[in-house]
C-alpha positions, 0 to 999 in steps of 0.5 A: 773682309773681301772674299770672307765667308763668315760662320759663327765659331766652334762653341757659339750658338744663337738662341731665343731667351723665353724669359726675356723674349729675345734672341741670345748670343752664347759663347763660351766667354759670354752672353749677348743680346744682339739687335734684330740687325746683328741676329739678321747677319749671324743667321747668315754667317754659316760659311757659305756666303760672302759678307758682300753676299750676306748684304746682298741677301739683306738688301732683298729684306731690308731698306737701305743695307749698306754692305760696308756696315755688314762688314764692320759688324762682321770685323768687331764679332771675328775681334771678339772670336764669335765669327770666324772671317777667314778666307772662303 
């Protein structure tokens, strides 16, 4: 993950569902509801930041963000193909 400046693949898309009043994940394989912390990482994940600067950048907003809990979060999405964590 060192070095990965994580954007949501081509086809994915975070929304807001106004029936349910949450934020909603779509891809063309699925549907999901991430937590309030997954959606404060996927708004970060648009290519130009590191993982490590995406926790930075949480740090600023949050308590307590542990950088290497980011990058897990961003390893299971690129496993599933809704973040694409290549090399910047």
């Amino acid at each position: 993950m060192e070095g990965a400046r994580p954007r949501l693949r081509r086809g994915v898309r975070l929304g807001f569902d106004r029936v349910r009043g949450a934020d909603v994940l779509l891809y063309p394989e699925g549907v999901l509801f991430p937590n309030h912390t997954a959606v404060a990482v996927l708004r970060r994940c648009d290519g130009t930041a590191t993982v490590d600067e995406i926790a930075a950048d949480l740090g600023g907003a949050y308590r307590s963000v542990d950088p290497g809990q980011v990058g897990e979060l961003v390893s299971r999405l690129a496993e599933r193909g809704i973040v694409d964590a290549g090399p910047g």
